[in-house]
C-alpha positions in Angstrom: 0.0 0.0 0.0 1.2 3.6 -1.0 -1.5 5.5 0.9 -4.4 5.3 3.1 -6.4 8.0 3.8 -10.4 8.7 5.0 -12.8 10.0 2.3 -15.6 11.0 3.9 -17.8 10.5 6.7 -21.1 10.5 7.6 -24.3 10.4 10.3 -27.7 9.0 10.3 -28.8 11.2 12.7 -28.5 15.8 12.6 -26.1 17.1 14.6 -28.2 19.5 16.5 -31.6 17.1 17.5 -33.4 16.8 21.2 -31.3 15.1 23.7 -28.3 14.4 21.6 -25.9 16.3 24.2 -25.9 19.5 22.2 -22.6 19.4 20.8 -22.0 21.7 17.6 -19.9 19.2 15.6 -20.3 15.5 15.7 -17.8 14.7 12.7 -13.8 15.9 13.2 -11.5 15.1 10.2 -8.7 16.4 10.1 -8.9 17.3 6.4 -5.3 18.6 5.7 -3.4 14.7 5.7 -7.5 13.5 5.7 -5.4 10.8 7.7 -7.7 10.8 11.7 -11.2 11.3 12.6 -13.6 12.2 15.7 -16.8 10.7 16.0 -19.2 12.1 19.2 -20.6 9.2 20.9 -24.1 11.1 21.7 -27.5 10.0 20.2 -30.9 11.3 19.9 -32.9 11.1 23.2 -35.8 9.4 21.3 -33.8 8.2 18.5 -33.1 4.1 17.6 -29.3 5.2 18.2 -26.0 6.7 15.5 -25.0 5.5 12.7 -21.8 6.8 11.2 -20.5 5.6 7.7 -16.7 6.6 7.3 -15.3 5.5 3.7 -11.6 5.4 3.2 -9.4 4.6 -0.2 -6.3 3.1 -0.5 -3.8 3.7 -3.4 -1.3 1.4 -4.2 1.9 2.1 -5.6 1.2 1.5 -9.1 -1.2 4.3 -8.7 -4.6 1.9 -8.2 -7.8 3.0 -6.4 -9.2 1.1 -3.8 -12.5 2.3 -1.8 -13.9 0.7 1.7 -16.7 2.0 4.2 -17.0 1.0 7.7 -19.8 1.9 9.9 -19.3 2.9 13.7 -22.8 2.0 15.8 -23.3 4.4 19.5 -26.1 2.5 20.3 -29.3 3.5 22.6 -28.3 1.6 25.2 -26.6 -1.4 25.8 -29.4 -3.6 25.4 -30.3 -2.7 21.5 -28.4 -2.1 18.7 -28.1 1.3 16.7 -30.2 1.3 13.3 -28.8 3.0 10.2 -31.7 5.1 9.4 -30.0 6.5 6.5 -27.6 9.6 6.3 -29.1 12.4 8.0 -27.4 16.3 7.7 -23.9 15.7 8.5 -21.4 14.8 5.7 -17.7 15.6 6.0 -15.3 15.1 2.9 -11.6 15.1 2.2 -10.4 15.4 -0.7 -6.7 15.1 -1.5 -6.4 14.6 -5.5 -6.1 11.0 -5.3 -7.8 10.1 -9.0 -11.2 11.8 -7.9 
């Protein structure tokens, strides 16, 4: 592998809802190497829990593309399991020039 590096990220649920803790940023990439993230563990009060979708490419030396997304559940509790409820309002990119 030549380079790894995070793409983009994202959150089922808005960053500003009822009972999600109130933070003003739930996403934190640091988009000049686009090479760490933050990801707030609060959820929705009433919500089914946070999904967040983080994709990240890899380019090999020759110069090929290759693309991955992992998902990162905070759940409601400990008892159920977070559901993706599709990507909400938050999206962060990075974009580095690497063939996109």
């Amino acid at each position: 592998m030549e380079d790894v590096f995070i793409k983009s990220a994202t959150s089922d649920e808005k960053v500003k809802d009822p009972g999600d803790g109130n933070t003003s940023v739930d996403i934190v990439m640091d988009t000049t190497t686009c090479k760490s993230i933050g990801l707030a563990r609060e959820r929705v009060g009433n919500g089914d829990g946070r999904v967040y979708g983080v994709t990240t490419n890899v380019v090999d030396a020759s110069g090929n593309l290759g693309e991955a997304k992992s998902f990162v559940h905070i759940r409601k509790n400990k008892k159920k399991e977070a559901v993706d409820s599709g990507i909400s309002s938050e999206t962060v990119e990075c974009i580095l020039g690497h063939g996109d």
